[in-house]
FIVEXDO-123830 format. One record per residue (C-alpha): residue number from 0; x, y, z. Coordinates in pm, whole numbers, plus 50000, padded with zeros to 5 digits. Layout:
N
> NUM X Y Z
...
! end
This chain:
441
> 0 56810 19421 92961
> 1 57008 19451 92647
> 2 57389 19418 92600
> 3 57589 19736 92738
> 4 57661 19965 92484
> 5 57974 20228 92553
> 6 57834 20573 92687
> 7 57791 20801 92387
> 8 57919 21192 92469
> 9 57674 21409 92339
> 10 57856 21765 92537
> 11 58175 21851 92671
> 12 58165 22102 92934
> 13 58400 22407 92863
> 14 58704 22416 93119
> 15 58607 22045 93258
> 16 58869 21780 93326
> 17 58701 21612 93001
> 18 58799 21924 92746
> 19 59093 21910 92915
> 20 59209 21557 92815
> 21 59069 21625 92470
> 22 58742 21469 92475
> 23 58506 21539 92231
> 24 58139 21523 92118
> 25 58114 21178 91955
> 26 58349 20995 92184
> 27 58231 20690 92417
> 28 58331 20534 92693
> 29 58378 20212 92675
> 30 58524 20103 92997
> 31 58591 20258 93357
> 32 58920 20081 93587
> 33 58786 19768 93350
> 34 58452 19772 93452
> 35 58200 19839 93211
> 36 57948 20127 93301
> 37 57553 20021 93282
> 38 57384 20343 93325
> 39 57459 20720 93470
> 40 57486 20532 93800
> 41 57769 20316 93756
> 42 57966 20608 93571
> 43 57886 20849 93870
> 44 57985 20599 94146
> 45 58326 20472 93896
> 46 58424 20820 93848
> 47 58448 20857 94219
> 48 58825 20727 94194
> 49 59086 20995 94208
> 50 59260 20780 93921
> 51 59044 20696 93641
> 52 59192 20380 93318
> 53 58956 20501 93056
> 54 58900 20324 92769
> 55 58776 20564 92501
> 56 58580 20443 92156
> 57 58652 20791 91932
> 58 58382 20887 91629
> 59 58563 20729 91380
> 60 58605 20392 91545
> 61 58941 20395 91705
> 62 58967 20288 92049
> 63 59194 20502 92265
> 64 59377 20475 92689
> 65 59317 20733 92891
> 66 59438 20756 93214
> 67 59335 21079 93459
> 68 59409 21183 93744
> 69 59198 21381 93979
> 70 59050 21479 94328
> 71 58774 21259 94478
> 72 58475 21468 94438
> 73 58584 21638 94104
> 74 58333 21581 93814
> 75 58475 21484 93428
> 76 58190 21720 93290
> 77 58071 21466 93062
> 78 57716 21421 92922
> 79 57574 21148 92775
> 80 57302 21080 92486
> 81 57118 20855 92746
> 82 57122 20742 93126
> 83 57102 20417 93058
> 84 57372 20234 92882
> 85 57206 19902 92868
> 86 56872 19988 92800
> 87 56537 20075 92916
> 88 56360 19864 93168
> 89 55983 19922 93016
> 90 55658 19835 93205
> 91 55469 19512 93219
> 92 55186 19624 93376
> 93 54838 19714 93168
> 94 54688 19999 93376
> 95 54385 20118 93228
> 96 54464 20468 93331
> 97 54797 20491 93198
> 98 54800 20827 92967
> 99 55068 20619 92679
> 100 54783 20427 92630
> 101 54533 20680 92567
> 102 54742 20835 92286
> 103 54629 20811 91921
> 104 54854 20611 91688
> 105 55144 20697 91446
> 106 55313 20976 91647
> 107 55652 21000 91719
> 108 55785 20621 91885
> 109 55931 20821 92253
> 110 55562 20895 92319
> 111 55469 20531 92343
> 112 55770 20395 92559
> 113 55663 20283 92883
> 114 55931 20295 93113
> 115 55964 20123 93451
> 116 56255 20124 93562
> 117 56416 20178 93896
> 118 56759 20383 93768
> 119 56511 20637 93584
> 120 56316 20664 93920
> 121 56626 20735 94114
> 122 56817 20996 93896
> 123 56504 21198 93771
> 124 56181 21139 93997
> 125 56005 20846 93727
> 126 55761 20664 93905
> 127 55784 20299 93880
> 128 55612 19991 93961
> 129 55852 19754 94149
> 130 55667 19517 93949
> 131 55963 19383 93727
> 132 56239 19420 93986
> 133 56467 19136 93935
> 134 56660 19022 94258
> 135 56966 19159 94127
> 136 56762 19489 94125
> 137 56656 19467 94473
> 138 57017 19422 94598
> 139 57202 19713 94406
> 140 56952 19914 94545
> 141 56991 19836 94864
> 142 57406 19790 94860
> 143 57432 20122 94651
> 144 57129 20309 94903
> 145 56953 20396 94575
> 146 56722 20640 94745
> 147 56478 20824 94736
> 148 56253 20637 94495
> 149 55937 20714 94324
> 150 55657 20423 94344
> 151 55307 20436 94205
> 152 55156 20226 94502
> 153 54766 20296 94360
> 154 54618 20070 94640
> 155 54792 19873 94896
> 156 54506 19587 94934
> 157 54686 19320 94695
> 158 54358 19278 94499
> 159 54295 19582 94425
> 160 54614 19653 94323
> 161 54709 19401 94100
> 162 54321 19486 93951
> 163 54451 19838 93869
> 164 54779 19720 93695
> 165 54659 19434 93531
> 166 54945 19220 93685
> 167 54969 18959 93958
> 168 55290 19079 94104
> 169 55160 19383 94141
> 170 54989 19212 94528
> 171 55331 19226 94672
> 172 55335 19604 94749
> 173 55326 19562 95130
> 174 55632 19331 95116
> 175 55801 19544 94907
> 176 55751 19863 95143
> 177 55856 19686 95448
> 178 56140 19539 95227
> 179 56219 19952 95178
> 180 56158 20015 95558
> 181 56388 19758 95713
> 182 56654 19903 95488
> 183 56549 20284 95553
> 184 56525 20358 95225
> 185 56287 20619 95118
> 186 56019 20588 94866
> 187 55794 20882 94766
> 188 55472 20730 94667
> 189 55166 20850 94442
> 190 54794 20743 94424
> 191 54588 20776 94100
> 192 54279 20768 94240
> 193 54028 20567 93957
> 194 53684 20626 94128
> 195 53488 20302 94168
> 196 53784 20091 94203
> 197 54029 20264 94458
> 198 53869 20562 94610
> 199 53646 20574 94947
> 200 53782 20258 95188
> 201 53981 20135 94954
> 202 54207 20522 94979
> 203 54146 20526 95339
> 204 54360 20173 95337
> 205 54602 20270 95120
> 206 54662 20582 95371
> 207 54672 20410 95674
> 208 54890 20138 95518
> 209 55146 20391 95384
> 210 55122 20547 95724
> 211 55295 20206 95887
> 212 55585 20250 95716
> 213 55744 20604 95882
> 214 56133 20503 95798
> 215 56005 20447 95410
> 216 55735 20716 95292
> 217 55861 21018 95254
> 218 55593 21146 95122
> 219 55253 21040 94949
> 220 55047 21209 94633
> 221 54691 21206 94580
> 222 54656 21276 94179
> 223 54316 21235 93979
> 224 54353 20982 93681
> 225 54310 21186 93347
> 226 54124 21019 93047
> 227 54128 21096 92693
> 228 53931 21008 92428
> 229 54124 20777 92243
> 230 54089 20512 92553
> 231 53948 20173 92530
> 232 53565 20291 92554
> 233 53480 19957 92736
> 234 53720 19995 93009
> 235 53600 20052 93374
> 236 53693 20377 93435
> 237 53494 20687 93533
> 238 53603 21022 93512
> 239 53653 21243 93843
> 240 53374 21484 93846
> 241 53362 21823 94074
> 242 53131 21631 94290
> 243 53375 21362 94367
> 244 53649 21527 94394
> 245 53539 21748 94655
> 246 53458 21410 94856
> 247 53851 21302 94805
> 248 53971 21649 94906
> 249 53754 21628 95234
> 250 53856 21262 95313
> 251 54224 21343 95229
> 252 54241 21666 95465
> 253 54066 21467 95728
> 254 54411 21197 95708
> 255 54626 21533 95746
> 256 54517 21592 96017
> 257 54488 21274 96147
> 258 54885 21211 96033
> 259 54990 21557 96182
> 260 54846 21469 96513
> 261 55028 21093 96502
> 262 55303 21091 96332
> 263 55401 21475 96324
> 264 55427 21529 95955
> 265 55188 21558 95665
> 266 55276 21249 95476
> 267 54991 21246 95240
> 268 54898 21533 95019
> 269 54665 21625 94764
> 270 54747 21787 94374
> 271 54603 22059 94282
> 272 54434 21920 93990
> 273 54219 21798 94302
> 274 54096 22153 94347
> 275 54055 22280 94021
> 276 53861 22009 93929
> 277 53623 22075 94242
> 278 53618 22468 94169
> 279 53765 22524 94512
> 280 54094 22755 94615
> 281 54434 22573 94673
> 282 54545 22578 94998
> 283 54792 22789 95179
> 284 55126 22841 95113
> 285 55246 22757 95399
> 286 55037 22384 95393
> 287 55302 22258 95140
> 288 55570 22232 95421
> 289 55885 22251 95148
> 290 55702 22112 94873
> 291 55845 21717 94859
> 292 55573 21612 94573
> 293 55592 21921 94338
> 294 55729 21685 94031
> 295 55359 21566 94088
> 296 55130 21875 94083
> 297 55125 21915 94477
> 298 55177 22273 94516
> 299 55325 22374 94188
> 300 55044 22623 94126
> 301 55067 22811 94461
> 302 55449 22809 94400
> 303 55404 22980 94076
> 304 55177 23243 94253
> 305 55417 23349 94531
> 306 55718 23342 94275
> 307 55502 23532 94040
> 308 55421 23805 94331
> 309 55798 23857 94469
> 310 55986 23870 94124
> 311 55708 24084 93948
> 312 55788 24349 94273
> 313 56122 24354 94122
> 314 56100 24307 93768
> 315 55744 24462 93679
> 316 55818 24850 93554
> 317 55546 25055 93620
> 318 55505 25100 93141
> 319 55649 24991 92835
> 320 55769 25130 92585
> 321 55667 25124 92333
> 322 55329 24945 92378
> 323 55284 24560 92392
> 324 54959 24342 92352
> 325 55063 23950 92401
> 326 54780 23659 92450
> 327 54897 23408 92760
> 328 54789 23062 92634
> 329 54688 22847 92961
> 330 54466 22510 93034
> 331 54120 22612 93139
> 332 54246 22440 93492
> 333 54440 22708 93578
> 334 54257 23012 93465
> 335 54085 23129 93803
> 336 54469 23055 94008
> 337 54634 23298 93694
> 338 54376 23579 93670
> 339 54499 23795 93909
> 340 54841 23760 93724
> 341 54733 23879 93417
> 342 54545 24155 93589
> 343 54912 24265 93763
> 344 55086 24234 93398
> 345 54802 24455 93282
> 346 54830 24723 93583
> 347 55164 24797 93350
> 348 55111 25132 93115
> 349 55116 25016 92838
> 350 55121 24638 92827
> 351 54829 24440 92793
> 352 54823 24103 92790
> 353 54514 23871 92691
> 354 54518 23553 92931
> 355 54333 23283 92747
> 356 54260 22961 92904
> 357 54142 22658 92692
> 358 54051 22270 92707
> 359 54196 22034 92455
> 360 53956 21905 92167
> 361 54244 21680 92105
> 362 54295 21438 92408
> 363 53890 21544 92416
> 364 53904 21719 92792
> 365 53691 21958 92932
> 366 53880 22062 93211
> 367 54259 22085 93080
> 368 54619 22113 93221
> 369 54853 22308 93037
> 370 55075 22071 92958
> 371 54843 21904 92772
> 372 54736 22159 92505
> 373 54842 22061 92187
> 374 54935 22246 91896
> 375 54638 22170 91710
> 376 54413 22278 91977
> 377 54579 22598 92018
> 378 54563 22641 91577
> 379 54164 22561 91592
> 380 54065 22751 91899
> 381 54291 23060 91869
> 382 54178 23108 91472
> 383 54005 23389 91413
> 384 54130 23591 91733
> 385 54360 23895 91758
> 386 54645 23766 91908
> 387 54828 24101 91944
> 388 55192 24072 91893
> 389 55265 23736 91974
> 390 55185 23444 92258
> 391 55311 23367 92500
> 392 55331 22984 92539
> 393 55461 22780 92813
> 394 55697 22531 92735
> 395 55554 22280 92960
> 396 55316 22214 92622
> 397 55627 22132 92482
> 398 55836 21835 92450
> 399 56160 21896 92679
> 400 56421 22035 92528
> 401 56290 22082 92178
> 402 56002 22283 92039
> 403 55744 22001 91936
> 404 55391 21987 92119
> 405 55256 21646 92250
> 406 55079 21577 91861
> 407 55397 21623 91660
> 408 55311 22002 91572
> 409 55604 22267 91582
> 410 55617 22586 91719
> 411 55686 22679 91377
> 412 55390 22559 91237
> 413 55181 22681 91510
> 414 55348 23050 91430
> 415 55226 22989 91036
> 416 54920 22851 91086
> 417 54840 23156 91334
> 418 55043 23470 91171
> 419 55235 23598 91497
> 420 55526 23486 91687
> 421 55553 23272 91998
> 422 55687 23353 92294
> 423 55840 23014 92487
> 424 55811 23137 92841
> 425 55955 22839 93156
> 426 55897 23011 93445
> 427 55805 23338 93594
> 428 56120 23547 93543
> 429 56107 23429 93143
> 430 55725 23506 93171
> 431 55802 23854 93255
> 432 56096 23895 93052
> 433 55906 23798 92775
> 434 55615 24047 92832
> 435 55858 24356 92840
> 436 56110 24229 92521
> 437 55982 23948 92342
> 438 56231 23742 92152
> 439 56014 23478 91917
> 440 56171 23104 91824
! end
């Protein structure tokens, strides 16, 4: 960990405590009732006071007392350039199936930080390790009931594990859960399954393990590992093929069961990358029971669907005016789930929109998720095409919270290269919305 550095203030929040005082974009805090905030954490838990001894670094270097006084639960309405005010805790494990690795070189330096680290896992849903947990780790979390967390586990046999991460430390998982289960502390776990090396018994184990712990797992996802073509080419992994994923859908469903019957709850579920893969339908709706690993592709296609069908009852007119023809850029994963969409935008007099799905020549995929499409794969395989009046692109392509694809290309550039406007679309309602008044970036 490096050296605490005071909290940069990248927003005020209009009519906040904060804009009241006078705070400003720029300012930092250096110093909470004395003590010295290390990430988002400490500033949330400090900030709990109902009278706050700021000390304030201002943007041109002055350091400044501020003293506030407030009710218990009320927020300053402060945000910060980062969560973490003494650094990033990165990984130091070497899976083979980690996707930072399989990323060509000389792209922008965010794509190629691996981070492991437990306050990460805690405010946003990261996954971590618990690899490179120091003991003063282990006991904040437990004194401060840092929970849920988010823990690859992989494979609970200790070989098999530490095989997958490339890290001795990494045989201590058992431990480490009952460490979380004595404490009640919740983990939500994933499983890349790497066929050959953790599938068959060795997921069957890793179930059943998982399924010990009832107080700790929340819940448990089942994801495919994704390869690209920039990998190592003599590592030891295979890809999932239709054939074997159909074999980890059956043995998964046949733990649900199992788990429903013992323990009264799912516990384990599968992502739907799991069925597209195999060419088979995603289960019901009403399967996901709330949803508690859609951060990790369980369910977040069927959740689309059902949003899609009760807003577009509301916010579908039955034409347009006047008329509109948009082409809805998708992975090829998803095109079967988002036909029947397109056919429902289409049932609209005069809108038609062109729902093209397609697999990325960059990472070198046949079967591709969204997210991954690149700007360069959408410049060489749209080329050529009539586009209409625009696309419409979802921003889970995109980098959060700025317009820049997963290869460094902009959705400006994309627009040039192709001559028509994008449409950013997150979510159903801006989907729609989109469709009936477009509004290009």
């Amino acid at each position: 960990m490096s050296a605490i550095q005071p909290a940069l203030i990248t927003k005020v929040l209009p009519d906040s405590i904060a804009s009241e005082v006078g705070f400003e974009a720029g300012d930092a805090i250096i110093s909470i009732n004395g003590t010295r905030p290390r990430d988002l954490i400490d500033y949330r838990f400090l900030c709990t006071d109902e009278v706050l001894e700021l000390e304030v670094l201002d943007a041109q270097g002055q350091t400044h007392h501020v003293e506030i006084e407030k009710d218990y639960d009320d927020d300053l309405g402060l945000e910060f350039a980062t969560a973490l005010f003494d650094g990033l805790r990165q990984c130091n494990n070497h899976c083979p199936f980690c996707f930072i690795d399989q990323q060509p070189p000389g792209k922008r330096s965010s794509l190629y930080l691996k981070d492991d680290d437990y306050r990460l896992s805690f405010l946003y849903g990261s996954y971590l390790t618990l690899t490179n947990l120091l003991p003063s780790d282990w006991e904040r979390i437990s004194q401060m009931r840092l929970s849920p967390l988010y823990v690859s586990v992989h494979a609970t046999e200790p070989q098999v594990r530490s095989r997958l991460l490339k890290n001795p430390r990494a045989g201590q998982i058992l431990e480490q859960l009952a460490w979380f289960e004595a404490r009640q502390l919740q983990i939500h776990a994933q499983v890349v399954v790497c066929p050959g090396i953790n599938d068959g018994p060795q997921l069957d184990r890793t179930i059943q393990d998982l399924g010990k712990f009832p107080q700790a797992i929340a819940s448990v996802a089942v994801v495919p590992l994704g390869l690209t073509k920039f990998r190592p080419q003599a590592d030891e992994l295979t890809p999932v093929t239709p054939e074997s994923a159909a074999l980890v859908i059956q043995q998964v469903q046949r733990w649900q069961e199992h788990l429903r019957r013992t323990l009264g709850q799912t516990l384990v579920w599968l992502a739907d990358e799991w069925f597209l893969i195999a060419g088979q339908d995603l289960p019901p709706e009403s399967d996901y029971e709330g949803y508690p690993q859609l951060g990790n592709g369980v369910g977040s296609i069927r959740q689309f669907l059902k949003e899609f069908t009760q807003k577009s009852k509301k916010l579908l007119p039955k034409q347009v005016m006047p008329k509109r023809q948009l082409t809805w850029v998708v992975g090829n994963a998803v095109a079967k789930a988002f036909q029947p969409l397109a056919a429902q935008l289409n049932s609209v007099d005069g809108l038609t929109v062109q729902l093209v799905s397609l697999s990325s020549d960059y990472w070198g995929q046949e079967i591709t998720a969204t997210g991954l499409l690149t700007g360069s794969d959408l410049c060489q395989k749209l080329a050529g095409r009539d586009l209409g009046s625009g696309i419409l692109l979802p921003t889970v392509m995109l980098k959060h919270g700025e317009e820049c694809f997963l290869d460094d290309m902009t959705i400006a550039q994309v627009s040039q290269t192709l001559g028509v406007p994008i449409f950013p679309v997150d979510g159903v309602e801006e989907l729609i919305s989109q469709c009936l008044v477009g509004r290009p970036r």
